[in-house]
Phi, psi and omega in degrees: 000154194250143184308320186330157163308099205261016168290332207288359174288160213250012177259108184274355169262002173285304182301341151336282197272345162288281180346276182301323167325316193263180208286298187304322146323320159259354157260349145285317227265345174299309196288307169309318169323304179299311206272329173109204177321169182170140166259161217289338164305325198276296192317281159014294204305281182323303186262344158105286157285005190261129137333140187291320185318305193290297177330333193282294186325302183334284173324298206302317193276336176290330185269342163281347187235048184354073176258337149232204164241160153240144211216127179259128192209120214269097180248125163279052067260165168314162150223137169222146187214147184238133175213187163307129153291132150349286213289332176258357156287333171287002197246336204288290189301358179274318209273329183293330195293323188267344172295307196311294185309329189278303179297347147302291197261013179310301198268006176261327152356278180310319189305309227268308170318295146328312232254306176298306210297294203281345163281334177300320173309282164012288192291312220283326179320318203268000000 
């Protein structure tokens, strides 16, 4: 995900959907969606395969276009939890629909992917 500022794109629903778009973004606020607060190991935990950096990078960008929150709590060690904002509970049934529409549509997905891979071979061979 790019660091970048995402106001400077002159389209305001592309600086949106760059914010949101992308595959770790919509597997926290689902997972927040789901599960509720969560601290940043049980989010880790949850999603499995993400790097702390980019998870960090993720929270950060979800928490600048306040879509979640963070709760600071001066515990020794820290504690923090991260959950859902009003504005990304308003955002959680649009992000379940297109998760819902992916788990539908996977395996004809693959078929159509295979299907492009091996005619694409095809073309380049001849």
């Amino acid at each position: 995900m790019k660091t970048e500022d995402k106001s400077k794109s002159g389209c305001p629903v592309r600086s949106v959907l760059n914010g949101i778009g992308d595959k770790w973004s919509i597997l926290v606020i689902d997972i927040l969606g789901s599960i509720g607060t969560m601290r940043f190991n049980e989010i880790s935990k949850s999603l499995g395969d993400i790097s702390q950096k980019m998870l960090t990078v993720t929270l950060r960008s979800l928490e600048a276009d306040g879509l979640i929150f963070r709760n600071i709590y001066a515990e020794i060690p820290p504690h923090v939890e991260y959950g859902l904002t009003s504005l990304g509970d308003d955002l959680l049934p649009h992000i379940s629909s297109l998760i819902n529409w992916s788990k539908q549509n996977m395996e004809v997905i693959k078929v159509n992917r295979e299907l492009f891979r091996r005619s694409h071979c095809a073309k380049a061979r001849a």
